[in-house]
C-alpha positions as CSV (number, residue, x, y, z in Angstrom):
1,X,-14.2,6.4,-4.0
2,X,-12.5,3.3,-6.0
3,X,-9.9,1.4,-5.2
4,X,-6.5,0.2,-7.0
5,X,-4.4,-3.1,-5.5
6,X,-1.2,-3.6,-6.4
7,X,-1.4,-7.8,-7.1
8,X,1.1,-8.3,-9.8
9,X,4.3,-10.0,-8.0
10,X,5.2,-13.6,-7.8
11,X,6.4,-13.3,-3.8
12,X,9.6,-14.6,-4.5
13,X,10.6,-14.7,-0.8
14,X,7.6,-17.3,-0.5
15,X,9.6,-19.3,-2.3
16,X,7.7,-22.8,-4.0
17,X,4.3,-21.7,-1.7
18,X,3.8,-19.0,-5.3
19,X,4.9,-21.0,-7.9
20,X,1.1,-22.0,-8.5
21,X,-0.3,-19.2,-6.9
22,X,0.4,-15.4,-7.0
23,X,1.5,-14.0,-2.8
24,X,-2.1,-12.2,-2.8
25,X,-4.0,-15.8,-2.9
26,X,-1.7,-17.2,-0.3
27,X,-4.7,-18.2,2.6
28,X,-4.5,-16.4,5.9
29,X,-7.4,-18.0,8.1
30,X,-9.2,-19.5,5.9
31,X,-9.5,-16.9,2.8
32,X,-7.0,-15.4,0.4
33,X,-4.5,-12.3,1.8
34,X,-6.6,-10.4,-1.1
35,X,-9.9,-11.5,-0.1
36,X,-9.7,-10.1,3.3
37,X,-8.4,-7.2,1.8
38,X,-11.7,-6.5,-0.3
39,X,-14.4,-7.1,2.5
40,X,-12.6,-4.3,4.3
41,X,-12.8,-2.0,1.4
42,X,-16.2,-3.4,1.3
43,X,-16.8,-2.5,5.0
44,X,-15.6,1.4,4.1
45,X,-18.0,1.6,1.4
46,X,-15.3,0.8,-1.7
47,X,-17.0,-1.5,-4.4
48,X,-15.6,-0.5,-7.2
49,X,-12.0,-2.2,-7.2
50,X,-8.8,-2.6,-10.3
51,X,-7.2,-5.2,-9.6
52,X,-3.5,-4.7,-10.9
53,X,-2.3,-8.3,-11.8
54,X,0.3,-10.1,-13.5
55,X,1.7,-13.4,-12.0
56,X,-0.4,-16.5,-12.4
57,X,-3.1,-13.6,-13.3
58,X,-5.6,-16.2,-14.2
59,X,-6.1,-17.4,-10.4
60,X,-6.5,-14.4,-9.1
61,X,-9.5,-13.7,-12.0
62,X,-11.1,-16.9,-12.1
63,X,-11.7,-16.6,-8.5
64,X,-12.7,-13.3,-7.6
65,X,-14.6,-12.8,-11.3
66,X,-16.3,-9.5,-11.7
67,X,-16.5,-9.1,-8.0
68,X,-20.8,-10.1,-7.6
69,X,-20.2,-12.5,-5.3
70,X,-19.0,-10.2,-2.6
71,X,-21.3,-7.3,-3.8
72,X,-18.5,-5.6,-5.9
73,X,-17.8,-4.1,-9.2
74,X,-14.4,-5.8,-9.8
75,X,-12.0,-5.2,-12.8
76,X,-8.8,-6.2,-14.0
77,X,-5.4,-4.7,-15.9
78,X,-2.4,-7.4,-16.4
79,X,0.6,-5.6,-15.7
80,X,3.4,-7.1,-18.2
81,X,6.7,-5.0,-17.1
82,X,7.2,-5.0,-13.1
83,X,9.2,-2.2,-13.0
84,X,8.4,-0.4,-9.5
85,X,5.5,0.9,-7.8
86,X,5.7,4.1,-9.4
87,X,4.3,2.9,-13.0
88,X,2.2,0.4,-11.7
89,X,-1.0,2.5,-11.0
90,X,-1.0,4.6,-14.2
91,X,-2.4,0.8,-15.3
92,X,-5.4,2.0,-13.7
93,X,-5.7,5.4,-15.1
94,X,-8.5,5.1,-17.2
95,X,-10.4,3.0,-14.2
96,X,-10.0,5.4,-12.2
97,X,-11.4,8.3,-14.5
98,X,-11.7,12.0,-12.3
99,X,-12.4,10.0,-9.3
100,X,-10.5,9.9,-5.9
101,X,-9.1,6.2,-4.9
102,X,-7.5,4.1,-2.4
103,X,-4.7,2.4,-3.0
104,X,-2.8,-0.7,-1.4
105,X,-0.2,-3.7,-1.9
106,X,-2.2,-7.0,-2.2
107,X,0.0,-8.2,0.8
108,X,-0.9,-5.9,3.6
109,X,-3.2,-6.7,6.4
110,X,-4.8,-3.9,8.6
111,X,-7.8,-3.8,10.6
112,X,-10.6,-3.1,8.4
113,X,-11.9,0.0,9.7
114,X,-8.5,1.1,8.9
115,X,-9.9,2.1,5.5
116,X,-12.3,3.8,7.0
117,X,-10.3,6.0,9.1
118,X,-8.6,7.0,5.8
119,X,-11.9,7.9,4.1
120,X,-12.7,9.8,7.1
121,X,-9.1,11.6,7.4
122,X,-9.3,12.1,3.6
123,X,-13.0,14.0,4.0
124,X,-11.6,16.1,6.6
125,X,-9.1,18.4,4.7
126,X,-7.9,19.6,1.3
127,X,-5.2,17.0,0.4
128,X,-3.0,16.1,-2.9
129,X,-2.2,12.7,-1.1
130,X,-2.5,10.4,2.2
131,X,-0.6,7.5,3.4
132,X,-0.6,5.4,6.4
133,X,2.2,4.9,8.6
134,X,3.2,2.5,11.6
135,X,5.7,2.2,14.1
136,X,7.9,-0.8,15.1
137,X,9.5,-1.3,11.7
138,X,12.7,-1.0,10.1
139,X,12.9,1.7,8.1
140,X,15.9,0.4,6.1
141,X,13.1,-1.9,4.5
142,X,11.0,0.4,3.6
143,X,9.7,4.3,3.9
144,X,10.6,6.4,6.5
145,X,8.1,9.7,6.9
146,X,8.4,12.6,8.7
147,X,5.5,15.3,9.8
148,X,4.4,18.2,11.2
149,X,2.0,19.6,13.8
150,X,-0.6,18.8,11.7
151,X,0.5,15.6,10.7
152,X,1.2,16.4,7.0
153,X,3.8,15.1,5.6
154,X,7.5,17.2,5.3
155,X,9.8,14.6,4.4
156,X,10.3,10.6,3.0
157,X,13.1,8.8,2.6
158,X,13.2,5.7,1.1
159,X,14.9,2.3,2.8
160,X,17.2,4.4,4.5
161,X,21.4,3.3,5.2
162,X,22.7,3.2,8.3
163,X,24.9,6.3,7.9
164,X,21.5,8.3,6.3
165,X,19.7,7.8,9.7
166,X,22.9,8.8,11.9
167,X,23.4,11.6,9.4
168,X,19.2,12.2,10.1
169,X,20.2,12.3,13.9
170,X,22.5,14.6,13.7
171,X,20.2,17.0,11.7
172,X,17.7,16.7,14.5
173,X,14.8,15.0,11.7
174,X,15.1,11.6,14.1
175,X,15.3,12.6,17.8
176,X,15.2,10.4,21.3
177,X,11.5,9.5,22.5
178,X,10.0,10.2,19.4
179,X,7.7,7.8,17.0
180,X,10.2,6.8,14.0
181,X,7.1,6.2,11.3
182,X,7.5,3.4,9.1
183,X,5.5,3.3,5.6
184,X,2.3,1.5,5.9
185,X,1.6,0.8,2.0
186,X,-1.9,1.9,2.1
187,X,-2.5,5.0,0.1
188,X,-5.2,7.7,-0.8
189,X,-4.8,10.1,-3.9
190,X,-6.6,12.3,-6.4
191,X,-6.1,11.6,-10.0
192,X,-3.3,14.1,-10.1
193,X,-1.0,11.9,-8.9
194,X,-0.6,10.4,-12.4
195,X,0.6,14.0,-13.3
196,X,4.0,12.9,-11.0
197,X,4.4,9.2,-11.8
198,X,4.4,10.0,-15.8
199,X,7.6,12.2,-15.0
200,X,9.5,9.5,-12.6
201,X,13.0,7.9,-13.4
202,X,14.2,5.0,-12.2
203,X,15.8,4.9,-9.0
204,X,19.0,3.7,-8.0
205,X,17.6,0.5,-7.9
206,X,16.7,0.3,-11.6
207,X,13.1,1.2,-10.6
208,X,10.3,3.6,-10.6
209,X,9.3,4.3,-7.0
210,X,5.6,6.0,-5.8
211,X,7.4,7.3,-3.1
212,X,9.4,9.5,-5.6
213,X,5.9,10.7,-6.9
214,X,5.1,11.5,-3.5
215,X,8.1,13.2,-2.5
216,X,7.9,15.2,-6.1
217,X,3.9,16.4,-4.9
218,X,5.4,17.8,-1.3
219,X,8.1,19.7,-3.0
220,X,5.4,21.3,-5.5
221,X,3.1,22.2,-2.5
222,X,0.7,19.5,-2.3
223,X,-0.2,18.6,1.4
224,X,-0.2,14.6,1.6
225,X,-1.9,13.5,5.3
226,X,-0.8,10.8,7.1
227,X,-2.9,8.3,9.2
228,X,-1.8,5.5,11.9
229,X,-2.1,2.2,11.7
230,X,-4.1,1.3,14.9
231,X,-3.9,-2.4,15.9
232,X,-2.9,-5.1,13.7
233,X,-0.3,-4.5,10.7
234,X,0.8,-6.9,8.5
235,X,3.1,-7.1,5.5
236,X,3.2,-10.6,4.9
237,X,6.5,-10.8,3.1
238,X,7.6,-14.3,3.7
239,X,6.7,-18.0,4.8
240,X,7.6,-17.3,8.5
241,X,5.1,-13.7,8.7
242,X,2.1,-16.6,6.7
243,X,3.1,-19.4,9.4
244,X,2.9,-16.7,11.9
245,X,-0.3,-15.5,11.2
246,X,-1.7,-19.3,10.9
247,X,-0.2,-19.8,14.1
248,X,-2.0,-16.7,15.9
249,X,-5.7,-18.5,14.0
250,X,-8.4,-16.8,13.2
251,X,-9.0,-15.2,17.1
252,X,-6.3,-12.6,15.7
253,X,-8.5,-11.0,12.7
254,X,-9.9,-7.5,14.0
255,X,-7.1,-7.4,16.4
């Protein structure tokens, strides 16, 4: 299995801490957000890695290089256009070839076993697609995913309104007592998802969304698997997550 990260953003919300430095190179205890990222792939086996890049590009390649130094085939495509997370892996297309791969923001923290528990879940069944959820969230900031018995996904709506998730109460798809699952960011797919992201539109937001892709592989059949986040999960979006994290020092990572 390979992996594709999504590493292309400035971080805006960061504010001056990325004007010299893309978010994914921002240090959490010591290393790069991105760095920990890698020896966790690393740690599930993962060695061959795109990195998708675009601002301040040349920090995050001049330090990572071809990947040796960690014991990793590591490769890059710049990604000129941000236009969603929908078009952004199809940079990775020919890196990832017929092969299955993982895919993740260059901002998220997880336990690193956590990419083994995907592999594992992945192995396990006949799937189009996985993603990882968590619970604690709010789901007007991001995915919210619904399941069934078997923990495959039936349902995603992106960052949700207010009135959407009273109108999802009354429809009995959010009910007392149960888990509301939050999208995680971490991903698993076959190469066919490329065969849904080529025939995205933008969204209402001017943007071409994965989630769309994934939504568009449920409604043609495709079973897509979800997973839990166990333990820590982290989407360091802004300077008070990062001072947070410092704050908590190194006796939080594994945690």
């Amino acid at each position: 299995m390979k992996a594709v990260i999504l590493a292309a953003g400035k971080g805006t919300r960061m504010g001056s801490l990325t004007e010299s430095v893309p978010k994914p190179m921002l240090p959490v205890w010591g290393k790069p957000i991105l760095e920990h990222i890698l020896l966790g792939l690393r740690d599930a086996d993962i060695r061959e890695v795109c990195l998708i890049t675009g601002w301040k590009s040349e920090v995050i390649e001049s330090y990572f290089g071809n990947g040796d130094r960690w014991g990793m085939h590591i490769g890059y495509v710049r990604q000129a256009t941000q236009d969603g997370t929908g078009k952004a892996p199809e940079l990775a297309k020919a890196f990832v070839g017929s092969d299955d791969f993982l895919l993740t923001y260059g901002d998220i923290l997880v336990r690193p076993e956590t990419y083994r528990r995907m592999r594992d879940r992945w192995s396990g069944g006949s799937f189009g697609g996985l993603l990882t959820v968590t619970v604690g969230e709010d789901v007007t900031k991001g995915g919210l995913n619904f399941f069934d018995a078997d923990f495959h996904l039936t349902r995603l709506v992106e960052k949700p309104s207010a009135s959407q998730l009273e109108q999802l109460r009354q429809e009995g798809w959010l009910k007392p007592g149960e888990p509301v699952w939050y999208n995680a960011g971490i991903y698993i797919f076959n190469p066919g998802l490329f065969n849904f992201t080529a025939r995205l539109e933008r969204s209402p937001r001017g943007e071409y969304e994965l989630t769309d892709a994934i939504s568009a592989m449920v409604a043609a059949g495709q079973t897509v698997a979800g997973v839990t986040i166990e333990g820590r999960w982290v989407d360091v979006r802004d300077p008070q997550v990062l001072a947070e994290l410092e704050k908590d020092g190194v006796a939080s990572v594994g945690k």
